[in-house]
VOPAGU-2260 file (C-alpha; in pm, 1 decimal, decimal comma):
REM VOPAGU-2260
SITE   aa  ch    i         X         Y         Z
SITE  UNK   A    0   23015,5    -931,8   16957,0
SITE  UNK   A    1   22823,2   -1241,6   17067,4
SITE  UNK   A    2   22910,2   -1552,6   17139,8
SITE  UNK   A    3   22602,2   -1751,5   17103,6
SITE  UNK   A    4   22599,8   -2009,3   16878,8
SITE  UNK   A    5   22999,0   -1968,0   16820,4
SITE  UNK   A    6   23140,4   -2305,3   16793,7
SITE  UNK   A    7   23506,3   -2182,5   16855,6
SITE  UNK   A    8   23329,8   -2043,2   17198,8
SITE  UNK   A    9   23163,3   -2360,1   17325,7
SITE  UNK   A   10   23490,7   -2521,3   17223,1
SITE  UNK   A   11   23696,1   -2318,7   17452,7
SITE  UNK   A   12   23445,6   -2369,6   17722,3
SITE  UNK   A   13   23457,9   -2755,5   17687,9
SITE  UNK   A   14   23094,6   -2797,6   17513,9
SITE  UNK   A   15   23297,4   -2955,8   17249,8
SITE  UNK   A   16   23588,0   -3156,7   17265,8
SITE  UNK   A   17   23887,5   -3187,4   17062,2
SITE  UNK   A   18   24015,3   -3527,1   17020,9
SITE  UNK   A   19   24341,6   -3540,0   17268,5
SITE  UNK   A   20   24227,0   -3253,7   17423,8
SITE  UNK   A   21   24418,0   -2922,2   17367,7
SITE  UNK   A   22   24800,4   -2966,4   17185,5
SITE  UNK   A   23   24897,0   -2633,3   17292,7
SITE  UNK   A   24   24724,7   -2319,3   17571,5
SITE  UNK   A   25   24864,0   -1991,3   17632,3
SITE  UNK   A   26   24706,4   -1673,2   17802,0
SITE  UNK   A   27   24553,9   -1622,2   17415,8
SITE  UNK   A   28   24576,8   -1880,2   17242,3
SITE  UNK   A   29   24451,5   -2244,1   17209,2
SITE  UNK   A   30   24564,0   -2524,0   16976,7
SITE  UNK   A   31   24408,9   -2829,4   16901,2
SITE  UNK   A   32   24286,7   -3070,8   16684,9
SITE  UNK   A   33   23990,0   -2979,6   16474,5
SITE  UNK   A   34   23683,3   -3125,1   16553,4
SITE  UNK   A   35   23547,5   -3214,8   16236,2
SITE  UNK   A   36   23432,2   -3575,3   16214,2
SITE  UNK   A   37   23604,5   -3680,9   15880,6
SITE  UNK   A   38   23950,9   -3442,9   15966,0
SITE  UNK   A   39   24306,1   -3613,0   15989,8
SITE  UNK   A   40   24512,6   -3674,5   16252,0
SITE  UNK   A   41   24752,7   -3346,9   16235,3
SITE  UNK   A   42   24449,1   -3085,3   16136,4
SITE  UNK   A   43   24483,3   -2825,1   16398,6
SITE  UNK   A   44   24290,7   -2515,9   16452,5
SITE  UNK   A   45   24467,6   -2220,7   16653,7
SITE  UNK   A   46   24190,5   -2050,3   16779,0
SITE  UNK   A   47   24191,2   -1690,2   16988,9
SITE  UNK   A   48   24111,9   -1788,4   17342,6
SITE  UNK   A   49   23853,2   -1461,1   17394,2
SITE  UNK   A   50   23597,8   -1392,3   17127,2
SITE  UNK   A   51   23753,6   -1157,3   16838,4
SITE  UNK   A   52   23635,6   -1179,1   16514,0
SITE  UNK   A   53   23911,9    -940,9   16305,7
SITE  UNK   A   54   24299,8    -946,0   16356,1
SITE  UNK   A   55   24296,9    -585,1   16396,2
SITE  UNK   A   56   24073,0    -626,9   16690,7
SITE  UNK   A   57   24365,4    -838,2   16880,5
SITE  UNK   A   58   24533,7    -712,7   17153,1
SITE  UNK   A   59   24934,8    -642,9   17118,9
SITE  UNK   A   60   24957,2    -975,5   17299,0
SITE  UNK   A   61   24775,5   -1140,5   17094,4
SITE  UNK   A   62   24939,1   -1062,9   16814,4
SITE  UNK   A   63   25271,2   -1084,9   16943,5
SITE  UNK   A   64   25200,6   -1466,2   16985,1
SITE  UNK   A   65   25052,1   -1589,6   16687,9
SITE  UNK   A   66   25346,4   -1597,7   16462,0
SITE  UNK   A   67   25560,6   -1814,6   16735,9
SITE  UNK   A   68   25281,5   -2014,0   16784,5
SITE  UNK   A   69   25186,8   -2096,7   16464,7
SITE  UNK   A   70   25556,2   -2144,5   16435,1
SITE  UNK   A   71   25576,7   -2394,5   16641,4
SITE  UNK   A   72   25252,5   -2557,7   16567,8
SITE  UNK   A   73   25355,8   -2606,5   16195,3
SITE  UNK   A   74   25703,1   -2723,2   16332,3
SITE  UNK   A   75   25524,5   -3001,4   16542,7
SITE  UNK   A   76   25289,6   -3102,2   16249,4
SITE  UNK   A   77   25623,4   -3136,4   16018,7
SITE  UNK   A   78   25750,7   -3341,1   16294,4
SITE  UNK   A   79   25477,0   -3569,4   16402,3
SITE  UNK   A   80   25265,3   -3637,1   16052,3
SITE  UNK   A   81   25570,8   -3577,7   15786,7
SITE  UNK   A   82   25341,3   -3398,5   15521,8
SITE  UNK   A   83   25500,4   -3272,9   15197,3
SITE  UNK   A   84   25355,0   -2910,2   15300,8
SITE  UNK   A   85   25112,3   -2790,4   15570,9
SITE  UNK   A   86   24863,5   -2470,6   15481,8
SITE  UNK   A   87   24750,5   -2220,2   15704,4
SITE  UNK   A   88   24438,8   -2026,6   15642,1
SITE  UNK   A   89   24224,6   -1806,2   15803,0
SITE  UNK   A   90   23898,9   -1735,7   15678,8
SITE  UNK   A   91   23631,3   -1598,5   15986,7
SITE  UNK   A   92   23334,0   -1583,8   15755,2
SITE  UNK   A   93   23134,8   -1888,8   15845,8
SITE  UNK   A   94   23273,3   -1907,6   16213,7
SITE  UNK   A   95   23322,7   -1518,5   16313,5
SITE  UNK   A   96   23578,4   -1598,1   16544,4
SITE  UNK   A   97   23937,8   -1560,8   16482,0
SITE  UNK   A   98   24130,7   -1896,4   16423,0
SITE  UNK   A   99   24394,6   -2063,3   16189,0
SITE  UNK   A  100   24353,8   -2407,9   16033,5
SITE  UNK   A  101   24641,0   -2577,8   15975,5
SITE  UNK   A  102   24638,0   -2872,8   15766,3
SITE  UNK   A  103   24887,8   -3072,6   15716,5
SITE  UNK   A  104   24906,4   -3197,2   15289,0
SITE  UNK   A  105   25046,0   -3568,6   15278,2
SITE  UNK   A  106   25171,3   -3720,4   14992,7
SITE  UNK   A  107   24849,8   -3876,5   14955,5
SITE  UNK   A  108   24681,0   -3554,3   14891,1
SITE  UNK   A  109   24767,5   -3340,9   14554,0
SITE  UNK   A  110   24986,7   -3042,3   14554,2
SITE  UNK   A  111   24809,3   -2693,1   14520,2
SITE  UNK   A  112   24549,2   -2560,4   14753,6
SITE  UNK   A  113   24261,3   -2607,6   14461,3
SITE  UNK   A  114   24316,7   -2931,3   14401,3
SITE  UNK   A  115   24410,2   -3046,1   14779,2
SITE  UNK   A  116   24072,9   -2891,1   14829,2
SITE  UNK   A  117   23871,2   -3069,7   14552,8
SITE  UNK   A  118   24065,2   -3419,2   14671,7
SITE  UNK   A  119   24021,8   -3308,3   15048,9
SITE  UNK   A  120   23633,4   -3224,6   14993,7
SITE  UNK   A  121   23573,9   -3561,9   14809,9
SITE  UNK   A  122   23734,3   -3769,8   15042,7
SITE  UNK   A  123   23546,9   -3600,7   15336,7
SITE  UNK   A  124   23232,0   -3699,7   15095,7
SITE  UNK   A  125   23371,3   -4063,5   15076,7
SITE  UNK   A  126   23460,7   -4156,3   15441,8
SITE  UNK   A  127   23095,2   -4037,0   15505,1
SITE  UNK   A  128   22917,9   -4252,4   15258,5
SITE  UNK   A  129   23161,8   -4509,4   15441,7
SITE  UNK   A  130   23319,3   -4587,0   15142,9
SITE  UNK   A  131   23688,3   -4448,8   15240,6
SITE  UNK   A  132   23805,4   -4524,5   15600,3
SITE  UNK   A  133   23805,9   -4258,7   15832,8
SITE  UNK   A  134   24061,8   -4177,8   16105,8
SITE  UNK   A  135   23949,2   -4292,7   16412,2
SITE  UNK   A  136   23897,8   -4070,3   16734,3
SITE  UNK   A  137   24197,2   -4250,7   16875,0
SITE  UNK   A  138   24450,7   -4195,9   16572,1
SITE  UNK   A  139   24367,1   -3801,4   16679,4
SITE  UNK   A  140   24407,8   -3851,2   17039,1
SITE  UNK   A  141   24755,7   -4013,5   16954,7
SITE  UNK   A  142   24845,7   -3711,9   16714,0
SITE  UNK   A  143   24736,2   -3463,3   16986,9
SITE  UNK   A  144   24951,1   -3630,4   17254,2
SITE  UNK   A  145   25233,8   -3707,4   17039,3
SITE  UNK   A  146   25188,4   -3283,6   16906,7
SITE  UNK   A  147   25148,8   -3188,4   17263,7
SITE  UNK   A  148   25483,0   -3372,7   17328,4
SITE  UNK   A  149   25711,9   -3207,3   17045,9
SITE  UNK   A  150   25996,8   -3000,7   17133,3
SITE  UNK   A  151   25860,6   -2685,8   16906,8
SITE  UNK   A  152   25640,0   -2573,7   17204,6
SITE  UNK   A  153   25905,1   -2525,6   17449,2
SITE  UNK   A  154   26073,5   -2323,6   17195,8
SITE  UNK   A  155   25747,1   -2047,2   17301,1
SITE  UNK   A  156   25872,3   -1801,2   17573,0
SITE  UNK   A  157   25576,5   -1559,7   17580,7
């Protein structure tokens, strides 16, 4: 497994830099907002802190954490940005390195993952043409530290 050119990688080792810095930072895990210029305050990715690129590669610790984590990570995304729902996914095929985004679907955004897609894809499209206003890096350094402050993480005992 290699780690050159993994962005997840050079993320962990502080080549690139969240916006608030990391929400969340375990023994495995990292969480933190994703680093995507045209992303929302709320968007976290919950990334494995090693390089793994399949869940049945984790270790037993590993997996043992993810659920409360992502637990609590949802919890504090509920809490913080108030969406109507907030999607998990998974993916690994572009970035080969396992991680969760989490993104949070406001009332602004249309129900069902296709659509919320299609709207969330456009509007990405839009606040780069500058014709939608973009979150600023200081509306997701607010989000992180107000997401780093929520009571869901201290719920974590691992």
């Amino acid at each position: 497994m290699s780690t050159d050119g993994c962005p997840v990688c050079a993320e962990l080792a502080g080549r690139i830099v969240a916006p608030g810095g990391p929400v969340y930072r375990n023994e495995w895990w990292e969480v933190a907002h994703h680093t995507g210029a045209y992303t929302d305050p709320g968007e976290l990715i919950v990334k494995a802190r090693r390089h793994v690129e399949s869940l049945s590669s984790l270790t037993a610790q590993e997996a043992a954490a993810i659920g409360p984590i992502l637990r609590a990570a949802v919890t504090a995304i509920e809490r913080v940005v108030r969406p109507e729902r907030v999607y998990v996914a998974s993916y690994n095929e572009r970035v080969r390195h396992v991680h969760f985004f989490l993104l949070p679907r406001t009332a602004s955004l249309p129900a069902g993952h296709v659509f919320s897609d299609l709207y969330r894809n456009a509007r990405m499209r839009l606040r780069q043409w500058k014709l939608a206003p973009n979150p600023t890096t200081a509306d997701r350094v607010a989000a992180a530290e107000r997401l780093r402050s929520d009571a869901a993480w201290k719920s974590l005992s691992i």
